[in-house]
Backbone atoms as SQL, in Angstrom:
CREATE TABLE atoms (id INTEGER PRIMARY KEY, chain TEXT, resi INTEGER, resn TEXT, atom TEXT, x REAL, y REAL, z REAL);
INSERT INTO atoms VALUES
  (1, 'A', 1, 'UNK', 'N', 0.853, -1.172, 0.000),
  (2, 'A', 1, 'UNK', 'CA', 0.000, 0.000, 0.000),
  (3, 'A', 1, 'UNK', 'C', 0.896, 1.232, 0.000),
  (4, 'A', 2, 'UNK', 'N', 0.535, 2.369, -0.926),
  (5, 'A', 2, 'UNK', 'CA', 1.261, 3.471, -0.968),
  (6, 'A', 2, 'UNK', 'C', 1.436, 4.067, 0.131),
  (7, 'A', 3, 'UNK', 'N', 2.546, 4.698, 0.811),
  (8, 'A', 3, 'UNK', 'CA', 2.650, 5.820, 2.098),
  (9, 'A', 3, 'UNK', 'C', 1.755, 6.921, 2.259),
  (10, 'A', 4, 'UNK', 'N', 1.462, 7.591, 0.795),
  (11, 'A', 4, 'UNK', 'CA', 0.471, 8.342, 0.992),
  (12, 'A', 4, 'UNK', 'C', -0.885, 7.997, 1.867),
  (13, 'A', 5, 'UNK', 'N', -1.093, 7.033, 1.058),
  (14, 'A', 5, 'UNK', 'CA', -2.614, 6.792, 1.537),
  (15, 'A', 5, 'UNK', 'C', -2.609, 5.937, 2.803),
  (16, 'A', 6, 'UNK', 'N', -1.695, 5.516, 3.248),
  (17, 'A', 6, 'UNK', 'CA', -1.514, 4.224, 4.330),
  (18, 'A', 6, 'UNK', 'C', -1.250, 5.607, 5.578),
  (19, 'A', 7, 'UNK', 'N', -0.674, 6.637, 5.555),
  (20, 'A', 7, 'UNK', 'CA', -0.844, 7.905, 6.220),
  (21, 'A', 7, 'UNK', 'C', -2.095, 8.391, 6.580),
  (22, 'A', 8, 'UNK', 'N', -2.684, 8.759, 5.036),
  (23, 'A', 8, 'UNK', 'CA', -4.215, 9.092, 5.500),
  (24, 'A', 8, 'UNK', 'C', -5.051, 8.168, 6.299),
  (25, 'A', 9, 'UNK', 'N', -4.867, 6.945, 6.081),
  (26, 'A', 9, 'UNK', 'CA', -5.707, 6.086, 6.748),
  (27, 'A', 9, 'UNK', 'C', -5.899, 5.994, 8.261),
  (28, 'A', 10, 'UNK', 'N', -4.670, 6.215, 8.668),
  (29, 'A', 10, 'UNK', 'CA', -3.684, 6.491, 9.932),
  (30, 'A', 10, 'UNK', 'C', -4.428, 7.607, 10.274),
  (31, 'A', 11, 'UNK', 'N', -4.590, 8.586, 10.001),
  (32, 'A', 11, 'UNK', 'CA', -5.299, 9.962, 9.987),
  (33, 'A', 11, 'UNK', 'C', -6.779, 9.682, 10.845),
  (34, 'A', 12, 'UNK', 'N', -7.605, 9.005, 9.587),
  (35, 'A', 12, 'UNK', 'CA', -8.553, 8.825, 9.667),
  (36, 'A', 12, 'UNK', 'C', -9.214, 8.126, 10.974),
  (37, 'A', 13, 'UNK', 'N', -8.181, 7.229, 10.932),
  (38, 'A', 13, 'UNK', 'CA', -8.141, 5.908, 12.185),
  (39, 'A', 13, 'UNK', 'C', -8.045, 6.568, 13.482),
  (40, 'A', 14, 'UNK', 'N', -6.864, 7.489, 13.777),
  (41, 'A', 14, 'UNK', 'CA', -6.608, 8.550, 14.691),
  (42, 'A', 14, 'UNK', 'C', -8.140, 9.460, 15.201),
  (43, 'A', 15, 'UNK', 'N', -8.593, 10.006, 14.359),
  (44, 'A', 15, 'UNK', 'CA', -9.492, 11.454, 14.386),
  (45, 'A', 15, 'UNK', 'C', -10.777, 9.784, 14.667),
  (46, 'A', 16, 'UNK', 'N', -11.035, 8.825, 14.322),
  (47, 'A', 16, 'UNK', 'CA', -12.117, 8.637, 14.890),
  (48, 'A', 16, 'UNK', 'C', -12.281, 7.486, 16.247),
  (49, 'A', 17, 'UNK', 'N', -10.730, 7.266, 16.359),
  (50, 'A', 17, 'UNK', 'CA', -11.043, 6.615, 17.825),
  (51, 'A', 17, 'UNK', 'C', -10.972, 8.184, 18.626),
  (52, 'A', 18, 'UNK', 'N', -10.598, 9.118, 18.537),
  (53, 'A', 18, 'UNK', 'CA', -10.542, 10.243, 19.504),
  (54, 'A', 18, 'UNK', 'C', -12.531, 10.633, 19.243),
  (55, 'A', 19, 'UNK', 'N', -12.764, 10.570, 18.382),
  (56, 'A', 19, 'UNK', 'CA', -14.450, 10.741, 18.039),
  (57, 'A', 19, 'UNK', 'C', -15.217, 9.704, 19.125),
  (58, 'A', 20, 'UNK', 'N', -14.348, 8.741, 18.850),
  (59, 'A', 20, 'UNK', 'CA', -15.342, 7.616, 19.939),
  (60, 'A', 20, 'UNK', 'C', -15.100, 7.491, 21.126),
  (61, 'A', 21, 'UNK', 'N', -13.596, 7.761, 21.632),
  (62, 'A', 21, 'UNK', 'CA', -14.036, 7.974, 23.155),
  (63, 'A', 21, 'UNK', 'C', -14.313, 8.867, 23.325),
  (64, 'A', 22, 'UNK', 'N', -14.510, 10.422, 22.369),
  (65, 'A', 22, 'UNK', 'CA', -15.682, 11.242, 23.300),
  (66, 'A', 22, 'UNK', 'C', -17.170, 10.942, 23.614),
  (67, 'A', 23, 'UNK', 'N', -17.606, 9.800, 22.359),
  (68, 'A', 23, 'UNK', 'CA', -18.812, 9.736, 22.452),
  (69, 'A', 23, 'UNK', 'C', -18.968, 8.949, 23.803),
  (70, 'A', 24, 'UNK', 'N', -18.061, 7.880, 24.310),
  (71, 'A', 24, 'UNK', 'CA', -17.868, 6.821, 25.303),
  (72, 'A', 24, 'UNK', 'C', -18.371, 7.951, 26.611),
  (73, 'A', 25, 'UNK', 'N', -17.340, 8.927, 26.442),
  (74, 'A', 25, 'UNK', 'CA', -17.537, 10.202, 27.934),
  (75, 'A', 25, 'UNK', 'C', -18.762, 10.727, 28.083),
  (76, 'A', 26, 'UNK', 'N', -19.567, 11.010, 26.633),
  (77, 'A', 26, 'UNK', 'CA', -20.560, 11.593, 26.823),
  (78, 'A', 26, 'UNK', 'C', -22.524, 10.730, 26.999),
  (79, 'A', 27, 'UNK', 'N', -21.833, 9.467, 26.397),
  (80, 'A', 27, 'UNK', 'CA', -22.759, 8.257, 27.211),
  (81, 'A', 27, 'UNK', 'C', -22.547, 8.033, 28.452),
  (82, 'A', 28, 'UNK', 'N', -21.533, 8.089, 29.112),
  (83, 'A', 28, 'UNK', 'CA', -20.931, 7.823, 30.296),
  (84, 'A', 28, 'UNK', 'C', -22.079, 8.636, 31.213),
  (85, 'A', 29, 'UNK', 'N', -21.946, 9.868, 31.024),
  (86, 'A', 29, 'UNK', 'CA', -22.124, 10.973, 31.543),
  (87, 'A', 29, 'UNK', 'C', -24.042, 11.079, 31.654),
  (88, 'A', 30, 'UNK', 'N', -24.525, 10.817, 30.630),
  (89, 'A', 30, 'UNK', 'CA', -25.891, 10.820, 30.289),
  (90, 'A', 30, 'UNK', 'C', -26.738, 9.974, 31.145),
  (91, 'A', 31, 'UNK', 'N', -26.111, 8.349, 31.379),
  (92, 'A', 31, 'UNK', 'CA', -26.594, 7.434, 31.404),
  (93, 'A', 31, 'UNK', 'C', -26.984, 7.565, 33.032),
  (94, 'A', 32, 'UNK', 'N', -28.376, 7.363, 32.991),
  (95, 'A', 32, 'UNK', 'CA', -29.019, 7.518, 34.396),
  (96, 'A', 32, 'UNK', 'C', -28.894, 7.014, 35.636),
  (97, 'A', 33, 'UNK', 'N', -27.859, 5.550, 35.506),
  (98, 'A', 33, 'UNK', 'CA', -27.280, 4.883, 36.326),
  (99, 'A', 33, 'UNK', 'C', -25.759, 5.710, 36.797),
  (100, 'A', 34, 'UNK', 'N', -25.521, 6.826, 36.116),
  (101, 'A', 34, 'UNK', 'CA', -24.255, 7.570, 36.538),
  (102, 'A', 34, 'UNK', 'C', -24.268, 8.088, 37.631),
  (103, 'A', 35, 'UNK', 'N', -25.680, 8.568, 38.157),
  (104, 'A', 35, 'UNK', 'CA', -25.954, 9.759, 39.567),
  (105, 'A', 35, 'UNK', 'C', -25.495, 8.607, 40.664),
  (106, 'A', 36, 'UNK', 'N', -24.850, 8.716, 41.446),
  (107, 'A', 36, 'UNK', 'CA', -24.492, 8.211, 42.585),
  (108, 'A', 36, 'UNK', 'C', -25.795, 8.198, 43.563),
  (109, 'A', 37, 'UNK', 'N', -26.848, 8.938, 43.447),
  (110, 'A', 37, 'UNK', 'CA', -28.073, 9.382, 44.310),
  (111, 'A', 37, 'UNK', 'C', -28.862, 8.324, 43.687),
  (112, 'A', 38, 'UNK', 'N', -28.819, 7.692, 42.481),
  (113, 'A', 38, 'UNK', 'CA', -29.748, 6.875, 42.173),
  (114, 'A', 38, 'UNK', 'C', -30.519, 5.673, 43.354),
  (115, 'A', 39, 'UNK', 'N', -29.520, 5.002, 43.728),
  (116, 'A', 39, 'UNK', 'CA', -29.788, 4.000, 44.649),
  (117, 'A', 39, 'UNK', 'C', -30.508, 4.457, 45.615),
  (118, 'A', 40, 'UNK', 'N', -30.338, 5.777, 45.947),
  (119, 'A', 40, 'UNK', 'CA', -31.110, 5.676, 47.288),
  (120, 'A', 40, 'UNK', 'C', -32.287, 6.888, 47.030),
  (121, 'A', 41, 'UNK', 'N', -32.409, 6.929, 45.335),
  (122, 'A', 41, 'UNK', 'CA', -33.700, 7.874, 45.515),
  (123, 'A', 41, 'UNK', 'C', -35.352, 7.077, 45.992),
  (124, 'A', 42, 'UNK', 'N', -35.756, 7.972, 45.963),
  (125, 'A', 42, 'UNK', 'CA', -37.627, 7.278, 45.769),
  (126, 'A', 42, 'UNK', 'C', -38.403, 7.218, 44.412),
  (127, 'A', 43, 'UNK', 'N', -37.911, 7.258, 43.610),
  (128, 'A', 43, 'UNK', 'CA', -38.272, 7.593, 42.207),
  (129, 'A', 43, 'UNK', 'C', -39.610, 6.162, 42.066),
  (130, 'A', 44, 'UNK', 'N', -40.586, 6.805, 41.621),
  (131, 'A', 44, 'UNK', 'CA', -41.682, 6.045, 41.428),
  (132, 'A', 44, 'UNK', 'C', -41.146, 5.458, 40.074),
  (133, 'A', 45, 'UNK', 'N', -42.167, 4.164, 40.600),
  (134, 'A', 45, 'UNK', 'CA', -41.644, 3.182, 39.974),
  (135, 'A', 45, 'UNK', 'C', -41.615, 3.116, 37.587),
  (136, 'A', 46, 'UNK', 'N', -42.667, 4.122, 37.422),
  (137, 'A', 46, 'UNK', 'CA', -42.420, 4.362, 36.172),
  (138, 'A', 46, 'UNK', 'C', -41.320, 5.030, 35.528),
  (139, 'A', 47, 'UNK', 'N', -40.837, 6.062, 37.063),
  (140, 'A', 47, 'UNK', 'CA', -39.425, 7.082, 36.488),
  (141, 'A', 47, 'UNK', 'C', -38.459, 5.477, 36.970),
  (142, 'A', 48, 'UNK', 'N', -38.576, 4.762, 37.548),
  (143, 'A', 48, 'UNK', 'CA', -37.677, 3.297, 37.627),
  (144, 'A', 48, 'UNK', 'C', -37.455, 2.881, 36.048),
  (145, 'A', 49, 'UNK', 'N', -38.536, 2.455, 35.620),
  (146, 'A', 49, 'UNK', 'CA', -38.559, 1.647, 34.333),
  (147, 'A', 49, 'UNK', 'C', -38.155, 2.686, 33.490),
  (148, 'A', 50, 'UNK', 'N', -38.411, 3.995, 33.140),
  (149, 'A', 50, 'UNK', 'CA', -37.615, 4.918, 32.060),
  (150, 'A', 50, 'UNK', 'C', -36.089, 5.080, 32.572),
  (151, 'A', 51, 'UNK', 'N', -36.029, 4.892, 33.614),
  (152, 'A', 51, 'UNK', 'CA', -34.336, 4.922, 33.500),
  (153, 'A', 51, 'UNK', 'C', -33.337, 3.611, 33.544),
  (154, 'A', 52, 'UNK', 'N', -34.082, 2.579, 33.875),
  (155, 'A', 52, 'UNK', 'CA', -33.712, 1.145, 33.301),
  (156, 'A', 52, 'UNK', 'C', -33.298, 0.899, 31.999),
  (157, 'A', 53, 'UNK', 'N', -34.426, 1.638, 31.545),
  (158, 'A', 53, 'UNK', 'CA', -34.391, 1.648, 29.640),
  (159, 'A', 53, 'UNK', 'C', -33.561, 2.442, 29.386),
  (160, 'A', 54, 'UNK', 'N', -33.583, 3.657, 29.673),
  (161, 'A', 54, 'UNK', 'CA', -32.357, 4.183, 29.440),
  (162, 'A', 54, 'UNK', 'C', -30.641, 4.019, 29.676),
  (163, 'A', 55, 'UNK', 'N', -30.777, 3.445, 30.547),
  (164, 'A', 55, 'UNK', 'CA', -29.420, 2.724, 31.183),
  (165, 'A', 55, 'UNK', 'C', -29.101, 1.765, 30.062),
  (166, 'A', 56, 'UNK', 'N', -30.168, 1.282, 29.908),
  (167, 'A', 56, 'UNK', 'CA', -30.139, -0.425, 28.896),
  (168, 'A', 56, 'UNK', 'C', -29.443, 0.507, 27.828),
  (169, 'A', 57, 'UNK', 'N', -30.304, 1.340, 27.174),
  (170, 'A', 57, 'UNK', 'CA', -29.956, 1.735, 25.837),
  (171, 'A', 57, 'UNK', 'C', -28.163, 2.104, 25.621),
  (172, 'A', 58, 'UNK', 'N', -27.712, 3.425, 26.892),
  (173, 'A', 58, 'UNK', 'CA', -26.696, 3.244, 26.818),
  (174, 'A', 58, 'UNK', 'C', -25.814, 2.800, 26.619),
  (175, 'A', 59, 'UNK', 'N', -25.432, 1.626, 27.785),
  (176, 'A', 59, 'UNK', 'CA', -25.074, 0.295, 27.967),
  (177, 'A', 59, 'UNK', 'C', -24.688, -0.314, 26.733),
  (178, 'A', 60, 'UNK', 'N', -25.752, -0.097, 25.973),
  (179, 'A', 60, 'UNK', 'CA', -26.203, -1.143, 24.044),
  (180, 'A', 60, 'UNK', 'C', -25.087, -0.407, 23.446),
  (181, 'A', 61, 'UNK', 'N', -25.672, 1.138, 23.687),
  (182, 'A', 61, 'UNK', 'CA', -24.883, 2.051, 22.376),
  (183, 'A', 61, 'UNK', 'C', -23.119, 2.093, 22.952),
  (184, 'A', 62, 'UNK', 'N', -22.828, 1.867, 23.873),
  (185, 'A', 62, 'UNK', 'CA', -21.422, 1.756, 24.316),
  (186, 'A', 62, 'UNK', 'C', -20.653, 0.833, 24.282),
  (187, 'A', 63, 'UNK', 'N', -21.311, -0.915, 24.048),
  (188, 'A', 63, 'UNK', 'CA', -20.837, -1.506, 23.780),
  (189, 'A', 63, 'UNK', 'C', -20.314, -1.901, 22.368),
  (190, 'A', 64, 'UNK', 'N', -21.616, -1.435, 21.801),
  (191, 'A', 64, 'UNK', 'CA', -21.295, -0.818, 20.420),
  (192, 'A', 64, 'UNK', 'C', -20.015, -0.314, 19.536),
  (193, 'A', 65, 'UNK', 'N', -19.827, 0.873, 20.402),
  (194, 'A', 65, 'UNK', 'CA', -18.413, 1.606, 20.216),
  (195, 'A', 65, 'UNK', 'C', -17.157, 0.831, 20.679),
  (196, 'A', 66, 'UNK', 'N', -16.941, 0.568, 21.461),
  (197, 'A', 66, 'UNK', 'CA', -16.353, 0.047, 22.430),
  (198, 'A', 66, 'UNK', 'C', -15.551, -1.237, 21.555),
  (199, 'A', 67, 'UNK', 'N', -16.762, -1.845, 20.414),
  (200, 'A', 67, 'UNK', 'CA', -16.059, -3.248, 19.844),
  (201, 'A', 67, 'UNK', 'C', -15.692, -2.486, 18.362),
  (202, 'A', 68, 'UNK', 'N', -16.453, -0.962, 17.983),
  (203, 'A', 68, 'UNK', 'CA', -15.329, -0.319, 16.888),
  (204, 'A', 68, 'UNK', 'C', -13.962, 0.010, 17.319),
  (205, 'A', 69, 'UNK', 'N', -13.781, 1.026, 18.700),
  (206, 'A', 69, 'UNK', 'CA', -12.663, 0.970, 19.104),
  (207, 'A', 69, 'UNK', 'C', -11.600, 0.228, 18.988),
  (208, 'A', 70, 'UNK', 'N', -12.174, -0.762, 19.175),
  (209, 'A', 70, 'UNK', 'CA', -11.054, -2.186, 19.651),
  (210, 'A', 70, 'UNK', 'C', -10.751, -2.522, 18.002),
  (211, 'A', 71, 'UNK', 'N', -11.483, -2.742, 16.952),
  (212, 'A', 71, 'UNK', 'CA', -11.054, -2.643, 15.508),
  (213, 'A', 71, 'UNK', 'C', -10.318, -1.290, 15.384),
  (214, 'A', 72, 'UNK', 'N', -10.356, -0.434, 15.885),
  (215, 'A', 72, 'UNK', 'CA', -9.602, 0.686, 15.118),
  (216, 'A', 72, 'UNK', 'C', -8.131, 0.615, 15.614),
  (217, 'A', 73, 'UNK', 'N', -8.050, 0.368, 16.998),
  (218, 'A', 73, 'UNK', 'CA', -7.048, 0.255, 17.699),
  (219, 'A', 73, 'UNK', 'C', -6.161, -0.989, 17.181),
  (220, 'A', 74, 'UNK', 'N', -6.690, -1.840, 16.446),
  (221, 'A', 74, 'UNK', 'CA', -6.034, -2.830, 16.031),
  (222, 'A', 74, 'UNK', 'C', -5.246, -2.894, 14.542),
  (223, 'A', 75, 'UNK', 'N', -6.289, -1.440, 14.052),
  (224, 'A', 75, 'UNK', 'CA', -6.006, -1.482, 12.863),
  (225, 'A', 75, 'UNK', 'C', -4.607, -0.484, 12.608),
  (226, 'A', 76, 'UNK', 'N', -4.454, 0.535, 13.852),
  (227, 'A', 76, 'UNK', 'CA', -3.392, 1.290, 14.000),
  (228, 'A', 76, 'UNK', 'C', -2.438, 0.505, 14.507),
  (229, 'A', 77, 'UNK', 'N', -2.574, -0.767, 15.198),
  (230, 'A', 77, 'UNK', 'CA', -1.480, -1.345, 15.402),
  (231, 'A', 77, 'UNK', 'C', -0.992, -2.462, 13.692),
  (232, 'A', 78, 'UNK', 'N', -1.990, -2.172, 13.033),
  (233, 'A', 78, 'UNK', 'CA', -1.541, -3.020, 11.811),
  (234, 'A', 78, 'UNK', 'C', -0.518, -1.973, 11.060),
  (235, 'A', 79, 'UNK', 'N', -1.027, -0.810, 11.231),
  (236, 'A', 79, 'UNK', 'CA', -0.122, 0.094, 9.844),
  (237, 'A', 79, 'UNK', 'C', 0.827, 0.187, 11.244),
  (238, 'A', 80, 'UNK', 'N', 1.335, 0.458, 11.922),
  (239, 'A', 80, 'UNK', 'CA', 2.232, 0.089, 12.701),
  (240, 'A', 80, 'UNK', 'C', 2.883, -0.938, 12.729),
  (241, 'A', 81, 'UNK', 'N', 2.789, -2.272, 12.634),
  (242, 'A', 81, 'UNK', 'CA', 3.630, -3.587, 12.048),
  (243, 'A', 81, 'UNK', 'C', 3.846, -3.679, 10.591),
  (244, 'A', 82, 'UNK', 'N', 2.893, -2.689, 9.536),
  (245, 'A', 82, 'UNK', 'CA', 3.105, -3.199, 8.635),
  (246, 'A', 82, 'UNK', 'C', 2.424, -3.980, 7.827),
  (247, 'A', 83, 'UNK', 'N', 1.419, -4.720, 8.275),
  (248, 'A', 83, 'UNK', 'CA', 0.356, -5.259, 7.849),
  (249, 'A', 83, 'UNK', 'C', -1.155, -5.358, 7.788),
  (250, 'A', 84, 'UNK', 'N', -1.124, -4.159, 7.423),
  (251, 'A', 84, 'UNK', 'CA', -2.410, -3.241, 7.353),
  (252, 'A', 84, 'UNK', 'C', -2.717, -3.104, 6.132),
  (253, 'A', 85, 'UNK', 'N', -4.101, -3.753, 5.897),
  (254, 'A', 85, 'UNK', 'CA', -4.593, -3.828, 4.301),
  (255, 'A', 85, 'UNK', 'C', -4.349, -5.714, 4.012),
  (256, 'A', 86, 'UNK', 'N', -3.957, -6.676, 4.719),
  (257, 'A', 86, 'UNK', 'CA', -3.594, -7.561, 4.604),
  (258, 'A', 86, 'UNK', 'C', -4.653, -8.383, 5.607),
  (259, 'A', 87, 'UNK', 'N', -5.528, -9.371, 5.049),
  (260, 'A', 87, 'UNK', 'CA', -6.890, -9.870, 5.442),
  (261, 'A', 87, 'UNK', 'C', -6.106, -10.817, 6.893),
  (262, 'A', 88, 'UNK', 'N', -6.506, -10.704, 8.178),
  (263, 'A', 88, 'UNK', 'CA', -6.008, -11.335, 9.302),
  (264, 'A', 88, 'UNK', 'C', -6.426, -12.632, 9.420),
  (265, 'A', 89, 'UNK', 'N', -7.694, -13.543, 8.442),
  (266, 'A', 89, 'UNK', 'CA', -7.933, -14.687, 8.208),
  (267, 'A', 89, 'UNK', 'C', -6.848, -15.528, 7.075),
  (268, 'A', 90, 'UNK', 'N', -7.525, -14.606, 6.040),
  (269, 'A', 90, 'UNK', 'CA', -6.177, -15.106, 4.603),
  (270, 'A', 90, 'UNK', 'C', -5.248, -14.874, 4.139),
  (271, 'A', 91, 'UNK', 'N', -4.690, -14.022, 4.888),
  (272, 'A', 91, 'UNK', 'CA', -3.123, -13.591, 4.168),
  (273, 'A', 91, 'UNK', 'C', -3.344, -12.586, 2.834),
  (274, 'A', 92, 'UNK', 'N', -4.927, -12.330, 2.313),
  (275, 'A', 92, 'UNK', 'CA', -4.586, -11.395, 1.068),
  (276, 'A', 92, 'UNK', 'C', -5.038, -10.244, 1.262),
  (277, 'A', 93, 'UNK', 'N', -4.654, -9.729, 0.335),
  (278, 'A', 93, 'UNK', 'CA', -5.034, -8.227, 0.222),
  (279, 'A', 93, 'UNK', 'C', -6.287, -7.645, 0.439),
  (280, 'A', 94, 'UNK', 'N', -6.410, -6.756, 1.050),
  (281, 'A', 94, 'UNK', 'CA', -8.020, -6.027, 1.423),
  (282, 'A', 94, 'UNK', 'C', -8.061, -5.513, 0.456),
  (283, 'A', 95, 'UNK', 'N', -8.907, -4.893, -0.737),
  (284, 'A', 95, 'UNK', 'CA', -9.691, -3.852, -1.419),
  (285, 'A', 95, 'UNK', 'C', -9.249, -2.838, -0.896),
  (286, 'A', 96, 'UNK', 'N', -8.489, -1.952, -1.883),
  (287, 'A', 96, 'UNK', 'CA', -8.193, -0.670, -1.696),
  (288, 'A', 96, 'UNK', 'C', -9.605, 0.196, -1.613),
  (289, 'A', 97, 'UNK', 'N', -10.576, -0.084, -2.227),
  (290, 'A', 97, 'UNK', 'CA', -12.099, 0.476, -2.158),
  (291, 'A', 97, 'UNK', 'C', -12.835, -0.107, -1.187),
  (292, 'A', 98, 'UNK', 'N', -12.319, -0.807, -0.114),
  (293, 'A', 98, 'UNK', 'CA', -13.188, -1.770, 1.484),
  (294, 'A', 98, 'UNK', 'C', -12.576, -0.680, 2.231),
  (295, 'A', 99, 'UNK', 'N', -10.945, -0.507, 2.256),
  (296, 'A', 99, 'UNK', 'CA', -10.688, 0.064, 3.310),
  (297, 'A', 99, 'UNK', 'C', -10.919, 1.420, 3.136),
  (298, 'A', 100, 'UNK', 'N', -11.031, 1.858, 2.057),
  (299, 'A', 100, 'UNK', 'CA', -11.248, 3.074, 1.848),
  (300, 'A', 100, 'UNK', 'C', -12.740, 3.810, 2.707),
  (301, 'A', 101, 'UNK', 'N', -13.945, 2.766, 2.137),
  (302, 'A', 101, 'UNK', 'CA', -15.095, 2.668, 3.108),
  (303, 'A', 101, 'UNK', 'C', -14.752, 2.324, 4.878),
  (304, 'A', 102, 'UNK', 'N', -14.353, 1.187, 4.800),
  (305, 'A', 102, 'UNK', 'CA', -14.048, 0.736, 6.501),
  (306, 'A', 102, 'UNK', 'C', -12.851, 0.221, 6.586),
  (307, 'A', 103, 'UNK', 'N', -12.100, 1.952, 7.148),
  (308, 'A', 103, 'UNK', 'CA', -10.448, 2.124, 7.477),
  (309, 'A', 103, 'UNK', 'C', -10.438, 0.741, 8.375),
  (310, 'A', 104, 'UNK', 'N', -10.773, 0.301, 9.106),
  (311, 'A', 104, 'UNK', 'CA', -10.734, -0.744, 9.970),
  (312, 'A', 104, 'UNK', 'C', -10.971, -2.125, 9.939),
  (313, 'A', 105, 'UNK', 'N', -11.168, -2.342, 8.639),
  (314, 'A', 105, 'UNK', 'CA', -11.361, -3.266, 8.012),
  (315, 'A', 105, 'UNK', 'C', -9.914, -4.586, 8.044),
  (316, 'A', 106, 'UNK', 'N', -10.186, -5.910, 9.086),
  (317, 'A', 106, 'UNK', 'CA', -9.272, -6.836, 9.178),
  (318, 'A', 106, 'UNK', 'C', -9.504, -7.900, 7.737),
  (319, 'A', 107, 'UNK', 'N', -10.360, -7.654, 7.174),
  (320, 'A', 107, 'UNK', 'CA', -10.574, -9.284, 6.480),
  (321, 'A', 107, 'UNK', 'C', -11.163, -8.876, 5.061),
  (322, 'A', 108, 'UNK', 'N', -11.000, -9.436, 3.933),
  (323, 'A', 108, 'UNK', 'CA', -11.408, -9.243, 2.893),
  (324, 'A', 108, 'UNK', 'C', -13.375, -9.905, 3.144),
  (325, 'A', 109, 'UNK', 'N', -13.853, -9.358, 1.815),
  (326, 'A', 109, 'UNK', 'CA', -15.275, -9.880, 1.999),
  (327, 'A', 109, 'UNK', 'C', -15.383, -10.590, 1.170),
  (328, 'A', 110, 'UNK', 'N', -16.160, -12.212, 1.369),
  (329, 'A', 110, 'UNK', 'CA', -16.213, -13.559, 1.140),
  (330, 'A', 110, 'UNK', 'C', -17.402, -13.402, 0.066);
């Protein structure tokens, strides 16, 4: 893969794990199970179940991120070894037009 573009990718990879752990801080922050006062409020039992759900949802949308992270982070450790763009099942080449779509992309598509 050219330096140019194996740079940009790097770029790209960079600017959106810093995108995702802000989003991580700002679910963090939202999520209704964060108030330390929770446990010991009186909250009737319907404001219970809307913030269950909401907790849930969080929870969903963070784990979410959390397993892009972990691809992106892996993928900066690939252009870092060197083998970035190189499918981690088959040994071949990723699509210069896959990674282009999904910088984070370990595996060619079957």
């Amino acid at each position: 893969m050219d330096k140019s573009l194996l740079q940009k990718q790097k770029l790209r990879l960079l600017a959106e794990e810093e995108k995702i752990n802000k989003q991580l801080q700002q679910l963090k922050s939202s999520d209704p199970f964060s108030d330390p006062d929770h446990a010991i409020d009186n909250a009737s039992s319907d404001t219970d179940a809307r913030e269950e759900m909401g907790h849930l949802a969080v929870e969903a949308e963070m784990e979410d991120l959390q397993k892009r992270l972990q691809l992106i982070v892996a993928a900066l450790k690939r252009i870092e070894k060197g083998t970035y763009g190189i499918c981690v099942k088959t040994g071949k080449k990723i699509p210069k037009a896959r990674l282009l779509l999904v910088p984070e992309a370990d595996s060619v598509v079957a």
